[in-house]
DOROTI-927674 format. One line per 10 residues: for each residue x, y, z of N, C-alpha, C. Coordinates in pm, whole numbers, plus 50000, padded with zeros to 5 digits. Layout:
REM residues N
X:Y:Z:X:Y:Z:X:Y:Z  ...;
END
This chain:
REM residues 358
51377:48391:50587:51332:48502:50504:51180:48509:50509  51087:48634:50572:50959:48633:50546:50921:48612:50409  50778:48598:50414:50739:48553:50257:50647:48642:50327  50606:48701:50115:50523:48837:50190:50404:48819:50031  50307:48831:50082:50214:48820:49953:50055:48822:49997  49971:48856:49893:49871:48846:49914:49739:48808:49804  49618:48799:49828:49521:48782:49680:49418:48843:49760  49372:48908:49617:49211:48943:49699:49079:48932:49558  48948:48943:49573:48878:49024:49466:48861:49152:49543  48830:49272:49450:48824:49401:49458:48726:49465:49366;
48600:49501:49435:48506:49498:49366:48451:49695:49378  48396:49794:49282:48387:49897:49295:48216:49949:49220  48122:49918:49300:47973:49941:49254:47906:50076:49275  47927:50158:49191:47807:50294:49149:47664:50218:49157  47552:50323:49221:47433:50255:49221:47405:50110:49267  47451:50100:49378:47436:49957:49458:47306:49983:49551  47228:49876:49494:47107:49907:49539:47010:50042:49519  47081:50114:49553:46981:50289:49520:47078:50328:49437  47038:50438:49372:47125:50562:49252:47220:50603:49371  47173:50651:49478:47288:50762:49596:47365:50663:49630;
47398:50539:49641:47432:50437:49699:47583:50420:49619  47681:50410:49734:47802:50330:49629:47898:50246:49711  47908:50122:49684:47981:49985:49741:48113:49965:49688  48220:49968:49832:48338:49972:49719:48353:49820:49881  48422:49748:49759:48464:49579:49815:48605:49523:49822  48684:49479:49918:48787:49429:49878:48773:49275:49972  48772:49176:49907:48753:49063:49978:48911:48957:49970  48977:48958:50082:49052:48834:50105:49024:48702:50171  49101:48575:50169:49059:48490:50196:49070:48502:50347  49145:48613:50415:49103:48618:50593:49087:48745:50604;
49049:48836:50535:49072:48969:50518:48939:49051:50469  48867:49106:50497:48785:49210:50425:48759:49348:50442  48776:49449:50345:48773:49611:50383:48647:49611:50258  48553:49710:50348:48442:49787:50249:48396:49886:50370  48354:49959:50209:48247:50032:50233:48164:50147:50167  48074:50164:50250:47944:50173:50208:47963:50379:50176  47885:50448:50072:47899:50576:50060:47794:50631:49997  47749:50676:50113:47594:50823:50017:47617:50917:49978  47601:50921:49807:47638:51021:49748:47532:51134:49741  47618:51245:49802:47566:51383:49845:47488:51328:49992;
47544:51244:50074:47460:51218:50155:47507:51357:50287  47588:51476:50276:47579:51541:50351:47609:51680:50228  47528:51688:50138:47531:51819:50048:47581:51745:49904  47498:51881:49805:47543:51815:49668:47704:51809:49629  47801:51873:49730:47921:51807:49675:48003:51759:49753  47948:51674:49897:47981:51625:49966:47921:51471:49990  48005:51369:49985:47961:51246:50029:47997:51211:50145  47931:51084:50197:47949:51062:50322:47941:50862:50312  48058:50855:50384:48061:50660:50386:48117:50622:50504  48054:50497:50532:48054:50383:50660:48157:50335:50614;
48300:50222:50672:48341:50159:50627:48349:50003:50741  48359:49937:50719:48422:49827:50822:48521:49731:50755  48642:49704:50803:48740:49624:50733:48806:49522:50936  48855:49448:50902:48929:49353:50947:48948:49201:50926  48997:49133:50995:49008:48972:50979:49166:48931:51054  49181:48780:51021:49315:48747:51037:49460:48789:50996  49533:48778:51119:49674:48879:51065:49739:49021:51004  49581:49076:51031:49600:49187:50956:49714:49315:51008  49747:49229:51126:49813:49359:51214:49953:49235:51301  50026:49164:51206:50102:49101:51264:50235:49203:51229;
50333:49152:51270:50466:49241:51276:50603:49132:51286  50643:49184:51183:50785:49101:51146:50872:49216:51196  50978:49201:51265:51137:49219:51286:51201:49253:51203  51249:49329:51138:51345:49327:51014:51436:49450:51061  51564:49411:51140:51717:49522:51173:51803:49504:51085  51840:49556:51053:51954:49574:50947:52002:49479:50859  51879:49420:50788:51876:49339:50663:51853:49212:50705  51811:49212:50832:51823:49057:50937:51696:49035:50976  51592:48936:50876:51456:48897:50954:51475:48826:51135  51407:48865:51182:51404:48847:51341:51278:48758:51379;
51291:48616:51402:51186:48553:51376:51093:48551:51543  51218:48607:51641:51217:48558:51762:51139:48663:51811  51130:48810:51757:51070:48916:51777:50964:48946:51687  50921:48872:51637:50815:48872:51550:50691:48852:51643  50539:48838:51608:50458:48814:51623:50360:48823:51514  50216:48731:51582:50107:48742:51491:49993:48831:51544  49945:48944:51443:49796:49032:51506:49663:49026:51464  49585:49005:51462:49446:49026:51436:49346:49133:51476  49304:49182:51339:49232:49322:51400:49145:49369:51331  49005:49466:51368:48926:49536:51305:48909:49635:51344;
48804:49726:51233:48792:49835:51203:48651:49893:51178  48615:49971:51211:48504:50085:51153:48514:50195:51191  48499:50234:51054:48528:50396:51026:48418:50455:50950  48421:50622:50916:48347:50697:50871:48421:50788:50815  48378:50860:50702:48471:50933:50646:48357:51072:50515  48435:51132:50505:48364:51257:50473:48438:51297:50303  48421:51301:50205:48454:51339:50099:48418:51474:50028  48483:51579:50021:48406:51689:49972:48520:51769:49830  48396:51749:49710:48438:51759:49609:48453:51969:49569  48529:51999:49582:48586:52180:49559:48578:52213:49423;
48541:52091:49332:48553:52173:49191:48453:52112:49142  48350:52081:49116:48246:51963:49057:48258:52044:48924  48268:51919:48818:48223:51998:48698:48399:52029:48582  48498:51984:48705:48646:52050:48630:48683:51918:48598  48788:51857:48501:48845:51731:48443:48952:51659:48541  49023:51778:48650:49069:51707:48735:49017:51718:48870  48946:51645:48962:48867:51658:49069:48937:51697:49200  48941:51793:49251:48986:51833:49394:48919:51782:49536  48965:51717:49611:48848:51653:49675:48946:51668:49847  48844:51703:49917:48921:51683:50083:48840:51565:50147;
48933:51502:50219:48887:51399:50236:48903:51385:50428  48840:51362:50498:48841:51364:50682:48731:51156:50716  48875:51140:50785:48821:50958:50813:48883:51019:50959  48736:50934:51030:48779:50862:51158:48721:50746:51159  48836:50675:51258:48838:50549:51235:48822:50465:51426  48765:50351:51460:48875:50298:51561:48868:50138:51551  49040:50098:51526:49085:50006:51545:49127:49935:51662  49065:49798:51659:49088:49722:51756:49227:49588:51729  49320:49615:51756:49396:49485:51736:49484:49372:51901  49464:49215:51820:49487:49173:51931:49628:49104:51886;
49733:49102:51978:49851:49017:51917:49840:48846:51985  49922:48774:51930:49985:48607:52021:50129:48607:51912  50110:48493:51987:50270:48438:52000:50228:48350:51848  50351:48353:51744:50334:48226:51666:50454:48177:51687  50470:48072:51613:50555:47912:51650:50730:47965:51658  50756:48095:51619:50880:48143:51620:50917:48229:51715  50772:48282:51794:50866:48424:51884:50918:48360:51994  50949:48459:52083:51088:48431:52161:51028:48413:52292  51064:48290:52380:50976:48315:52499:50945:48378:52608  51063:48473:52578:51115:48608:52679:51056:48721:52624;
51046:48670:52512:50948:48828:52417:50839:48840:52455  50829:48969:52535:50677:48983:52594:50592:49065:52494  50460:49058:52455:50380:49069:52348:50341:49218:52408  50263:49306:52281:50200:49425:52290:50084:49398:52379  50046:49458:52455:49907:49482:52511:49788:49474:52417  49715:49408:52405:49602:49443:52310:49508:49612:52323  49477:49624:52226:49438:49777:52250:49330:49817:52139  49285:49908:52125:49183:50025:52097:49279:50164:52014  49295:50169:51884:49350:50240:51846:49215:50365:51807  49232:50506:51804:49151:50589:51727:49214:50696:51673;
49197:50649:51536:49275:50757:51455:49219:50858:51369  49252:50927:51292:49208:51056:51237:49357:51097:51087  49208:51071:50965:49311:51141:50880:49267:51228:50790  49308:51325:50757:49275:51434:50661:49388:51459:50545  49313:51510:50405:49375:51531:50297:49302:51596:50233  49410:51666:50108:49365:51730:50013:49417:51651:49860  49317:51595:49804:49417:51510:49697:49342:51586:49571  49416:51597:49456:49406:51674:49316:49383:51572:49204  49297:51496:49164:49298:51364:49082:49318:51263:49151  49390:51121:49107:49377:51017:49183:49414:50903:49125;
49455:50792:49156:49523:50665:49080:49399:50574:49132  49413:50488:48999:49266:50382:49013:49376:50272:49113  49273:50181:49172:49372:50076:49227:49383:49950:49121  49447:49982:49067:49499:49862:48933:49680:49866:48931  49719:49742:48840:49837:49747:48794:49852:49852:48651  49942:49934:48699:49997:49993:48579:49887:50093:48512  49838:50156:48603:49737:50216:48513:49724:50327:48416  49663:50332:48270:49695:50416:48203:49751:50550:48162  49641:50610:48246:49632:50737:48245:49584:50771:48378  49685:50848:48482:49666:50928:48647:49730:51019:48617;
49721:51056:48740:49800:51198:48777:49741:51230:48949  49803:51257:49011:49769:51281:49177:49867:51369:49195  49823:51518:49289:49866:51562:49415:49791:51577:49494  49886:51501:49620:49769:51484:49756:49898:51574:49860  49833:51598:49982:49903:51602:50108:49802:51591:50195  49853:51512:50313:49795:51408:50418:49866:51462:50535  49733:51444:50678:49809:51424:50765:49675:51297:50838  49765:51240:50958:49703:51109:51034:49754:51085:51160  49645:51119:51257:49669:51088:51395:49640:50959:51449  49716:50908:51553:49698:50749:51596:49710:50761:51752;
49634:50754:51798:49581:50749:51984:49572:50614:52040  49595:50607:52134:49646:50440:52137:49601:50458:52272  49477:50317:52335:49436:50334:52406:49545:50242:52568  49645:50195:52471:49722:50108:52562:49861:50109:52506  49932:50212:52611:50104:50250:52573:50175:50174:52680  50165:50026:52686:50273:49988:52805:50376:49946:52701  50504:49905:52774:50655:49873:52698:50581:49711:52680  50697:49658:52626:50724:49508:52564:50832:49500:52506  50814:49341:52466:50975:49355:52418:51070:49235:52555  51163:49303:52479:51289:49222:52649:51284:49298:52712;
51179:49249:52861:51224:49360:53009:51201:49492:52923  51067:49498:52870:50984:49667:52843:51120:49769:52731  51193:49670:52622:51286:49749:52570:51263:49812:52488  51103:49828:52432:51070:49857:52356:50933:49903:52378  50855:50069:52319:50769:50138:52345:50626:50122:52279  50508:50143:52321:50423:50174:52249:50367:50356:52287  50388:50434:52161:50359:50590:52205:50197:50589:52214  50167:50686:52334:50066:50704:52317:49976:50733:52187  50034:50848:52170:50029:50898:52041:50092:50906:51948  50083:50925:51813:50144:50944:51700:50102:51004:51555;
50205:51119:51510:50144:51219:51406:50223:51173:51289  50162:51176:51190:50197:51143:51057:50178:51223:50916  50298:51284:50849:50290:51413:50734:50310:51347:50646  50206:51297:50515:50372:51280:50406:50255:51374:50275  50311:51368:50171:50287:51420:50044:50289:51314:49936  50227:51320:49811:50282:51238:49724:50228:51292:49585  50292:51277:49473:50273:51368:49330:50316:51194:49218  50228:51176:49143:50188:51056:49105:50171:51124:48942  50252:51114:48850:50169:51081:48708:50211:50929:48623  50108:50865:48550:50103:50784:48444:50059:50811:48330;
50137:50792:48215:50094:50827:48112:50135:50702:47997  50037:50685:47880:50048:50614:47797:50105:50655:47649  50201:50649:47626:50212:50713:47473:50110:50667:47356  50058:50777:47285:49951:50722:47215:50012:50597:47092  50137:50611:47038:50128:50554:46918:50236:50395:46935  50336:50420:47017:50386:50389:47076:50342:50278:47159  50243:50286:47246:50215:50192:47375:50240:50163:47472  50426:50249:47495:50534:50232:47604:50425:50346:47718  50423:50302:47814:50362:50379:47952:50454:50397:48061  50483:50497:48104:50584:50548:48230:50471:50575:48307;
50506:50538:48458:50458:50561:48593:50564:50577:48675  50573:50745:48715:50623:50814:48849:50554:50854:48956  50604:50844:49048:50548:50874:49199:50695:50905:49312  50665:51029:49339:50717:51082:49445:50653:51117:49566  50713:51018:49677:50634:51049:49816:50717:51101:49922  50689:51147:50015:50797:51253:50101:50725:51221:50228  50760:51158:50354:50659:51225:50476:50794:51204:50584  50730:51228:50729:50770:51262:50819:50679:51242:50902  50727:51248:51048:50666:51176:51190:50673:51267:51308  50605:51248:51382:50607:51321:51530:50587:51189:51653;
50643:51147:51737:50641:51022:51815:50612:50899:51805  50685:50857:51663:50682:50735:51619:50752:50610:51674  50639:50535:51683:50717:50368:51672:50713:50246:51569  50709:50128:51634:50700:50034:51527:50559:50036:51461  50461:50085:51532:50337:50049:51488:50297:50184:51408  50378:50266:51369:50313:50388:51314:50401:50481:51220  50539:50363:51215:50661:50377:51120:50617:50376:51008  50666:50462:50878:50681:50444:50772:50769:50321:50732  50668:50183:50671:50774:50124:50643:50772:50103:50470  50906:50067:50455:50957:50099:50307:50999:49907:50280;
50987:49866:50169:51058:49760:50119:50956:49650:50012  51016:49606:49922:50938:49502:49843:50875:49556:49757  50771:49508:49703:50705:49554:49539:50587:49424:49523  50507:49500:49623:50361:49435:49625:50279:49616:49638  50234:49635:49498:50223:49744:49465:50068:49788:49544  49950:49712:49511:49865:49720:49590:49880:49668:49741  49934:49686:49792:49910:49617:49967:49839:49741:50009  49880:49865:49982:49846:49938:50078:49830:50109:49997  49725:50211:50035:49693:50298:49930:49783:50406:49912  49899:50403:49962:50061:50467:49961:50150:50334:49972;
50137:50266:49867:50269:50150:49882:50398:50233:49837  50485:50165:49983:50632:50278:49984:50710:50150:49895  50737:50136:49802:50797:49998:49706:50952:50051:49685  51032:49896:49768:51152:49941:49686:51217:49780:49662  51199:49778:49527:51239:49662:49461:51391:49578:49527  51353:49417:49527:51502:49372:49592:51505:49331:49773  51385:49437:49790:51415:49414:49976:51309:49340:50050  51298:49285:50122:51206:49258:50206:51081:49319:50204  50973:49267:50198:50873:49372:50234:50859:49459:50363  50833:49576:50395:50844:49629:50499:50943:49600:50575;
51061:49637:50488:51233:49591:50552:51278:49702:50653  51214:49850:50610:51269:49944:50645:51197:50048:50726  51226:50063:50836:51167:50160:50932:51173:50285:50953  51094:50414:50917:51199:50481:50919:51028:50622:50981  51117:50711:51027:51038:50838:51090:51029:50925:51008  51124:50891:50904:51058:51009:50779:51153:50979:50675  51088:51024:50553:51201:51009:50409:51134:51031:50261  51221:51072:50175:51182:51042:50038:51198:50943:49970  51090:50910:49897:51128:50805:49783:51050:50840:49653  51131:50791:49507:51090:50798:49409:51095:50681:49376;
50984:50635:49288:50952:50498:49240:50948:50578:49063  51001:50457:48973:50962:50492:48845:50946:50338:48767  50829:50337:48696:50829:50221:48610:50760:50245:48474  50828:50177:48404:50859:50191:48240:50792:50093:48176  50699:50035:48084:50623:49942:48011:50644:49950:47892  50735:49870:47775:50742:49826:47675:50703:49732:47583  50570:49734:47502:50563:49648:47390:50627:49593:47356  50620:49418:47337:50714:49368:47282:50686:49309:47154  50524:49302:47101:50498:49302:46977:50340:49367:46941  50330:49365:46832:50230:49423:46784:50097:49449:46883;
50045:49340:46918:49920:49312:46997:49909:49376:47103  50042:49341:47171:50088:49463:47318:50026:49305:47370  50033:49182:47344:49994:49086:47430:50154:49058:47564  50267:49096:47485:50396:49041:47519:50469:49228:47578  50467:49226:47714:50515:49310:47744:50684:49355:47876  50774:49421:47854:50912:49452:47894:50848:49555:47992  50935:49472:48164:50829:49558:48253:50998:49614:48315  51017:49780:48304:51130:49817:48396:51095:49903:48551  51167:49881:48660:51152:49926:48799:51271:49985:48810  51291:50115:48887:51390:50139:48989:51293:50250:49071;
51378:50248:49202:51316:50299:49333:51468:50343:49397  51448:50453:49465:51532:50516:49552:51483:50600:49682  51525:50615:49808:51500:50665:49905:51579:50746:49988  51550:50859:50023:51627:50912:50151:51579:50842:50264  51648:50854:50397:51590:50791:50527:51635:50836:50635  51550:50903:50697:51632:50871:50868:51501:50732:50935  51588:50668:50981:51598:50545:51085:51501:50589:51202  51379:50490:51190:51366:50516:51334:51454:50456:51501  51455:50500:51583:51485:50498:51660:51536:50343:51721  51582:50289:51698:51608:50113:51748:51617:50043:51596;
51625:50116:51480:51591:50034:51404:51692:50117:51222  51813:50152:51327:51882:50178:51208:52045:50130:51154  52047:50158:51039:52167:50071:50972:52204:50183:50944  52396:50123:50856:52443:50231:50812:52460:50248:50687  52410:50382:50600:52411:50453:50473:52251:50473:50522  52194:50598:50472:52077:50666:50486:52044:50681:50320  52054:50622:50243:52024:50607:50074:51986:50480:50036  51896:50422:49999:51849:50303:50010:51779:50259:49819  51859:50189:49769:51773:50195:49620:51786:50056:49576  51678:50069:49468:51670:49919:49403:51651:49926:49238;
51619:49803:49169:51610:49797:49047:51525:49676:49058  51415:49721:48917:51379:49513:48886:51347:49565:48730  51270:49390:48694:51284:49417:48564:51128:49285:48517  51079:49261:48456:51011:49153:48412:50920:49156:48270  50878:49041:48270:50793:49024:48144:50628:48987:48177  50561:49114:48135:50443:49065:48189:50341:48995:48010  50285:48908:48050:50160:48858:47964:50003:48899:47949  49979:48963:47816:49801:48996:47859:49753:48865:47783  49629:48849:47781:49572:48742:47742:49479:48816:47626  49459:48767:47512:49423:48797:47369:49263:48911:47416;
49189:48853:47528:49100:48876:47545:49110:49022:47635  49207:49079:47707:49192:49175:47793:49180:49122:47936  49122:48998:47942:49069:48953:48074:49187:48947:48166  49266:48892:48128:49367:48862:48262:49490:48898:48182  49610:48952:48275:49762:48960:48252:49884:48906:48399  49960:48851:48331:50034:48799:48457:50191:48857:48422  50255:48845:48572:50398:48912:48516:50508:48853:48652  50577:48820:48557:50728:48735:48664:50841:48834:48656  50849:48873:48741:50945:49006:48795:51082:48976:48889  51181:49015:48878:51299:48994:48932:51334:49152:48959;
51407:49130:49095:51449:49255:49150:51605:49250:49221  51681:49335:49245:51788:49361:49308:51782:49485:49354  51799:49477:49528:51817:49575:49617:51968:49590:49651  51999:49729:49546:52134:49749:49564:52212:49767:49692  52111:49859:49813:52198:49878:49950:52105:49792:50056  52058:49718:49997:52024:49623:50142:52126:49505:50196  52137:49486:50326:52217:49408:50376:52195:49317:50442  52270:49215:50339:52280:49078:50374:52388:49008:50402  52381:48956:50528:52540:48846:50541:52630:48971:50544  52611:49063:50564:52766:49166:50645:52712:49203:50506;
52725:49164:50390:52744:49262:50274:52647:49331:50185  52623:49392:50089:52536:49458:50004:52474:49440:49903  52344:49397:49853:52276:49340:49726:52189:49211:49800  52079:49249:49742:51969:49111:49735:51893:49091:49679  51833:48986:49619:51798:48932:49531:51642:48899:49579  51525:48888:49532:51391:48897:49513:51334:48858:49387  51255:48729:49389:51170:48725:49263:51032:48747:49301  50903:48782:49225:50734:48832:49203:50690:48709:49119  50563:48709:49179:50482:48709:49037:50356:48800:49105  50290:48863:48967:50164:48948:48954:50105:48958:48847;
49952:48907:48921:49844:48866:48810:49733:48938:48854  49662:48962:48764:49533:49086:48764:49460:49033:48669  49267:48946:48722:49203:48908:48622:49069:48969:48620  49034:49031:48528:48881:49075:48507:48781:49021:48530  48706:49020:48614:48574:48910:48582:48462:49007:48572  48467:49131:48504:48388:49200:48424:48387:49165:48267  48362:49286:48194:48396:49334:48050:48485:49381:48022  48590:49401:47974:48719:49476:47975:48733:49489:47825  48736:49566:47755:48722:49623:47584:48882:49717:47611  48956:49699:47484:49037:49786:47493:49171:49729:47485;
49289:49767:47485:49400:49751:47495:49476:49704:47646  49598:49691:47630:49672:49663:47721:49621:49737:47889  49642:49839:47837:49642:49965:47923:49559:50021:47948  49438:49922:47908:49297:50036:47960:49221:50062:48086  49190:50199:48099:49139:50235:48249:49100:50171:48305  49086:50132:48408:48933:50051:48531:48819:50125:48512  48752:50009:48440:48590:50062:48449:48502:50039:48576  48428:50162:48605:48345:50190:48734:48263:50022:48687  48210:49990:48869:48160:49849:48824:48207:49744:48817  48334:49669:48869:48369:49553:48808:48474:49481:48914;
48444:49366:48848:48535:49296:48982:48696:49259:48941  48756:49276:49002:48923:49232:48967:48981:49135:49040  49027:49046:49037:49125:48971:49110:49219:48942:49105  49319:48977:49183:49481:48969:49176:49544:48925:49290  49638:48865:49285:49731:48754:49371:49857:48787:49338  49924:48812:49386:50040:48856:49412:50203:48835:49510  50258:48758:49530:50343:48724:49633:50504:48789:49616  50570:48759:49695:50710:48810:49678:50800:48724:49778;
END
């Protein structure tokens, strides 16, 4: 069974160094994404930012066919990045911000062999990826657990050019596309009841593909909510269990007080998906859903909250049959100021650290 998890600090600085200046940080222990953004650096309602991210493993690839980790077809990747990207704000001045957003990027990743693949398994070519993505997003979700008060509509598209399309695999059984186009949508609200304390978070995401493979699949599975800035989460399964060229999913989670303080909190999950399968990489039923459930802890102070989560993936398959089982833990600690309740926003400025596994 892969083990799938991660920790990072995540740091977000207005006025770094100059007033125009803004530093956004995410540091892992083999891992780092930032970057750098001049505000109004191409017009007063347009910004403009550098980014560079890579490190170890960042681009390895697990096997996962029809509920069956594949240890033999696995591999490990390593890879970096620098990009540039363009932000332009359409409403300055309105409560919910309209913003288009254009990144190019080019990624370099290299694969090897780790202690499990197969010795007939011939590895990806190392390569030169350059991609391209554009959006229109309407508001926006902070990157935190559970956050108070969002609301997002975005729609996205993302091109991936690949400077090296040879086969691999057993005897070339498997493709790398030159290219590859990527659609999806997603409509996001959180809300906190004022008197109450109970907070619901929905998110509906929808996309679709044009010459997809493994490296440019939508993949779906697990409930490591930050991994990625569209985590496709479906409680119970594997992380990135599920491959697929296009589909819907709805995620919904529910937060209950369990006493006064809101120190002791009742955490509910369910997730559901449509799917078509990509190509080499499908099972049977195209409906894919889960459930979890846990108890998360804040600490008297605001500073830190932790939460032990249990999940069941109703149609994933295991051993010929249906249902699997998944336990979490997820912890999120301030090493700012944090004033406020359970549920309070991310303040611009501050560092977070969270660790997370599954």
């Amino acid at each position: 069974m892969p083990f799938a998890g991660y920790a990072f600090y995540y740091h977000n600085q207005p006025n770094f160094l100059r007033t125009n200046l803004t530093l956004r940080l995410a540091l892992a222990p083999v891992y780092v994404d930032s970057e750098l953004g001049f505000v109004h650096g191409l017009g007063p309602n347009t910004d403009y930012a550098i980014g560079l991210a890579g490190g170890g493993f960042a681009d390895s690839y697990n096997e996962i066919r029809a509920g069956k980790y594949i240890p033999g077809e696995s591999f490990t990747g390593d890879g970096g990045e620098i990009s540039q990207s363009v932000y332009h704000l359409f409403n300055p001045g309105e409560r919910i911000p309209l913003n288009f957003v254009l990144r190019g990027l080019v990624h370099y990743s290299a694969y090897d062999r780790n202690q499990d693949t197969d010795a007939a398994f011939q590895l990806p070519s190392d390569r030169a990826d350059f991609d391209v993505r554009a959006g229109l997003r309407w508001g926006g979700v902070e990157p935190t657990l559970f956050p108070a008060f969002a609301m997002e509509l975005s729609i996205w598209y993302e091109g991936e050019f690949r400077t090296e399309a040879a086969p691999y695999g057993f005897d070339g059984d498997r493709a790398v596309q030159p290219n590859s186009h990527l659609f999806w949508a997603e409509a996001a609200l959180s809300y906190t009841l004022p008197k109450s304390r109970q907070n619901f978070y929905v998110r509906l995401t929808a996309g679709t593909s044009v010459h997809p493979d493994r490296f440019s699949a939508y993949r779906l599975g697990g409930f490591l909510p930050l991994s990625a800035e569209f985590p496709l989460s479906l409680p119970g399964y594997f992380y990135q269990e599920i491959s697929a060229r296009q589909f819907i999913l709805i995620n919904g989670n529910y937060i209950v007080p369990l006493d006064y303080s809101e120190d002791w909190n009742l955490y509910l999950n369910a997730s559901s998906a449509a799917v078509s399968y990509l190509a080499g990489e499908g099972q049977p039923g195209d409906w894919v859903s889960g459930v979890g459930c846990g108890i998360q802890y804040r600490s008297p102070s605001s500073r830190w909250k932790i939460m032990l989560t249990y999940a069941y993936g109703i149609d994933a398959i295991r051993d010929g049959g249906r249902g699997a089982h998944s336990i979490g833990l997820l912890m999120q600690w301030d090493l700012g100021h944090l004033r406020g309740k359970n549920f309070a926003p991310v303040q611009p400025s501050r560092w977070l650290w969270q660790w997370l596994f599954q």
